[in-house]
C-alpha positions, 0 to 999 in steps of 0.5 A, a space after each residue: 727672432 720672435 715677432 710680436 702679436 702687433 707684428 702680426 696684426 699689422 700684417 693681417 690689417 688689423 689693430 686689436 693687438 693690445 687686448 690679445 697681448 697677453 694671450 701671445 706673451 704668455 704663449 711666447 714666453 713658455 716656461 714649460 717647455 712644452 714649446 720648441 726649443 728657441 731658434 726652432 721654427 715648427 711648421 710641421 703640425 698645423 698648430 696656430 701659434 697666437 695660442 688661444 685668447 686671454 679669455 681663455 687663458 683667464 678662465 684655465 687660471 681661474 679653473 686651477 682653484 676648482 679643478 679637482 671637480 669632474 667637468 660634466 656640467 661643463 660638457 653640457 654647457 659647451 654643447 649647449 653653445 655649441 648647439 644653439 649657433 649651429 642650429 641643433 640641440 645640445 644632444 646632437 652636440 658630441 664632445 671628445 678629446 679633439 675631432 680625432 676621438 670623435 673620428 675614432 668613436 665613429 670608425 670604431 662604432 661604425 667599423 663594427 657593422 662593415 667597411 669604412 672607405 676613405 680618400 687614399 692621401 687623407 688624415 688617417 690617425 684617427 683611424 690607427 687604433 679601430 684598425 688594430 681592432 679589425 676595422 675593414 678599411 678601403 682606400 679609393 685613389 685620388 683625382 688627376 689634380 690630387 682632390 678628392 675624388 667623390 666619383 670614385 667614393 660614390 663608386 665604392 659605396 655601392 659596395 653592400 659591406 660599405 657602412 661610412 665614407 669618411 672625408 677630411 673638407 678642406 682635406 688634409 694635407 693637401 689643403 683643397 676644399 671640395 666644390 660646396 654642390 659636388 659634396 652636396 650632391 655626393 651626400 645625397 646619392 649615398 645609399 641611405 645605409 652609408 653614414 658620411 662622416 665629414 671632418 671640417 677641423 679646417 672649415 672656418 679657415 677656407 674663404 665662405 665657411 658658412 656656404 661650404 659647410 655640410 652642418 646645414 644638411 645635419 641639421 635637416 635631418 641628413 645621415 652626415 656626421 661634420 666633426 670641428 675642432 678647437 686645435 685650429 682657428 681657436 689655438 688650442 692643439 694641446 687641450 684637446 677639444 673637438 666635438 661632431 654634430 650629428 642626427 639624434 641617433 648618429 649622435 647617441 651611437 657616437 656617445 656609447 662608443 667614446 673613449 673618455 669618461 670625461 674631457 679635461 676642464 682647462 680644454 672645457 673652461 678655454 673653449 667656453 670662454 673662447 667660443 664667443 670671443 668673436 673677434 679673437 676668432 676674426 684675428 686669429 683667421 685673418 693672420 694665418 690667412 696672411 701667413 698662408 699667402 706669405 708661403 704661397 708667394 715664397 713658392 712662387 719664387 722658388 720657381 715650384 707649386 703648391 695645391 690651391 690651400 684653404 687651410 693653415 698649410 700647403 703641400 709644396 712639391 720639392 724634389 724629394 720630401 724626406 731630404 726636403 724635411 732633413 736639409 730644413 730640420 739642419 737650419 732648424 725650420 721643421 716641416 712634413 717629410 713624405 705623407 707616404 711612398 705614393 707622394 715622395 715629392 710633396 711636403 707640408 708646411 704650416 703657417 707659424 709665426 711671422 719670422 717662422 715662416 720667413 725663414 722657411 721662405 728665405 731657405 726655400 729656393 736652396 732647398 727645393 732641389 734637395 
């Protein structure tokens, strides 16, 4: 059973309803069939199922007529808003097909002059293609309680083949945010050949994203390179627009090595128009915050745990991931099997729409011994 955008503003306390309902009739009515197939309930990737504003559904339509033109101009329009918010020049501004091509511009840029060292249970897709290019990677294990360990990063960069740490804040998939003087004080031990590469596709969902944020330390001039996203907070995951903020020169070494010639305009035209819709943004966070303590409430009854989220997810531990996943996927609830073989007994659950993730939680308790 669906739920209507007012079922969930009312959760989240909220009443601007009315002026987004044809953002959510539009994304629940799908004639495409890019959406699951009715009575499925897809937890699996993160994606924020208000879709975006109709700010920005009223600009991709307003684009069809035009839509022949290639979307240089409108790059730099967004990276000039992008800019002026964030405190830093449009040039400093790097646009890409998601954060994930920004992320892979990076390995690929960087990867050609030594190692990258990453987290070991971490988003790494990104790094997939640079590492059939040869990209030298290096895994450094967790913490006891599963966080980022920044002692054991800061260890292998002292490495002298080591080029970059890169770092997902909150991480993913276990939804944990690293302690704001902690990575401040990381990033400023790092010898200064070391560039760190923070993703923060989830920062503007985690509680003070203002104060948790490293794009301060870019703007002063730090070698950090802080990639975003619009998959997230914005609702669009199938547009594809991401963008990394950086200094003068990490900036133009990520634009030789980017991939694309140029981004799509409906992602261009949707993120323009929904960039200072300030109070869709308001929304939209409000009600997956809601929907994220709706699970966390559902695994506590299930009498199991999950990582303290400050994201769109949570990594529930369950008997065994892999038969967790298959015995939800038979009443149609989709979510993350096993990350890999070292996390057999965790699994990812997004936040979806209301009646979504009620299913999830009624079918938990059955399922968690699976």
């Amino acid at each position: 059973m669906d739920i209507s955008r007012r079922g969930w503003l009312g959760l989240a306390g909220t009443t601007a309803a009315a002026t987004q309902a044809s953002a959510i009739t539009i994304r629940m009515a799908d004639p495409t069939g890019f959406a699951p197939a009715p009575g499925i309930a897809h937890l699996k990737y993160n994606e924020n199922p208000l879709g975006p504003p109709a700010s920005a559904i009223q600009a991709m339509a307003d684009l069809a007529r035009t839509s022949w033109y290639y979307a240089d101009d409108a790059e730099a329009r967004l990276a000039a808003m992008i800019g002026k918010r964030l405190g830093v020049p449009a040039s400093q501004v790097v646009l890409g097909h998601g954060s994930s091509e920004v992320i892979t511009s990076a390995a690929l840029a960087w990867g050609r002059r030594g190692t990258i060292v990453m987290p070991a249970l971490q988003f790494d897709e990104p790094l997939l293609y640079p590492m059939a290019q040869g990209l030298s990677l290096r895994r450094v294990a967790m913490a006891p309680d599963m966080g980022i360990d920044l002692g054991a990063l800061g260890r292998a960069a002292a490495a002298p083949d080591v080029v970059m740490i890169y770092l997902c804040n909150p991480n993913n998939p276990t939804g944990m945010v690293l302690p704001t003087a902690e990575l401040v004080a990381f990033a400023r031990s790092l010898p200064p050949r070391v560039t760190l590469l923070v993703d923060e596709a989830y920062m503007e969902l985690a509680d003070d994203p203002a104060a948790r944020t490293m794009l301060p330390l870019v703007a002063s001039g730090a070698n950090i390179i802080v990639t975003r996203t619009f998959s997230k907070l914005f609702g669009m995951a199938g547009l594809r627009i991401g963008y990394a903020v950086a200094s003068p020169a990490n900036a133009a070494e990520l634009k030789r090595h980017r991939l694309t010639i140029s981004l799509n305009a409906p992602g261009l035209a949707a993120a323009i128009a929904a960039w200072d819709d300030t109070r869709f943004q308001a929304d939209s966070r409000a009600q997956i915050i809601a929907a994220r303590r709706v699970l966390e409430a559902a695994v506590a009854r299930a009498g199991t745990v999950a990582l303290p989220s400050q994201t769109n997810f949570l990594f529930v531990k369950v008997a065994d991931a892999n038969r967790f996943s298959a015995a939800m996927a038979q009443k149609g609830i989709l979510v993350r099997g096993a990350w890999g073989p070292a996390w057999p007994n965790w699994s990812r659950v997004s936040t979806g729409r209301l009646a979504d993730v009620q299913r999830f939680a009624d079918a938990l308790p059955g399922l968690v011994n699976a």
